[in-house]
N, C-alpha and C positions, 0 to 999 in steps of 0.2 A: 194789286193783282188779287183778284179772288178766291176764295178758299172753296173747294165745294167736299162733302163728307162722305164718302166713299160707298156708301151705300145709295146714297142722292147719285151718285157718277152712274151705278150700276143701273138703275134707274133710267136714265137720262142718256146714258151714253150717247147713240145717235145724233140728239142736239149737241151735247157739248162737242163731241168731233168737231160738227158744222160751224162751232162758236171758234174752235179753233183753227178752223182751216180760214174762219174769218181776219185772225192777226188778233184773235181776244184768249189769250192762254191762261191758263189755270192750274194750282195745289188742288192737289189731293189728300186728306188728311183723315185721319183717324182718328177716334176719339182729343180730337184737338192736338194733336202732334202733324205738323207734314210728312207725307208721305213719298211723293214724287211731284216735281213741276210737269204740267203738260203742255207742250208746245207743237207748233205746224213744224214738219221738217224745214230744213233750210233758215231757221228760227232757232235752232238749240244752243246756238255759240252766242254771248252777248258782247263777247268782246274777240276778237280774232288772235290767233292765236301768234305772235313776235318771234316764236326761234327761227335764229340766224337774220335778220330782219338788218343786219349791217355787212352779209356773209363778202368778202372780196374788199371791205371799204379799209381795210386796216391791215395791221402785220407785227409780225412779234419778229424783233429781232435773234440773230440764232444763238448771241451770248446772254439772252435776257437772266438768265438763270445765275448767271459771274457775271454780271454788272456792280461795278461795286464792291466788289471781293476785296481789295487790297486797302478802302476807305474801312470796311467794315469789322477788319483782322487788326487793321491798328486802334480799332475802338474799343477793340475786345482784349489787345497783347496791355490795356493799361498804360502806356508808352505817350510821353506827350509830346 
């Protein structure tokens, strides 16, 4: 991805829009540090976003929280 310098952007504006509404997005940087990516709407996510992405596929049981309880009291009472 291309770097452009933010006084080059100020400049250019106009075309770089056009570059961008083409699918060619661009850093804006400042004295050699990035500033902001610029991207076409609909372009800003590169990866979509997964919450809940399994929501209904599974289930917690209602004693999940005491499961176990009485294996893990004789671990602890020391008791063989």
């Amino acid at each position: 991805m291309r770097s452009i310098d933010i006084r080059n952007a100020r400049k250019n504006l106009s075309r770089l829009v056009d570059d961008v509404a083409g699918g060619d997005p661009f850093i804006i940087v400042r004295s050699g540090r990035p500033l902001v990516k610029v991207v076409a709407l609909g372009q800003a996510r590169e990866r979509p976003v997964r919450l809940g992405f399994m929501a209904g596929q599974s289930s917690v049981p209602d004693d999940f929280d005491r499961m176990g309880e009485c294996e893990i009291a004789e671990l602890f009472s020391g008791k063989d």
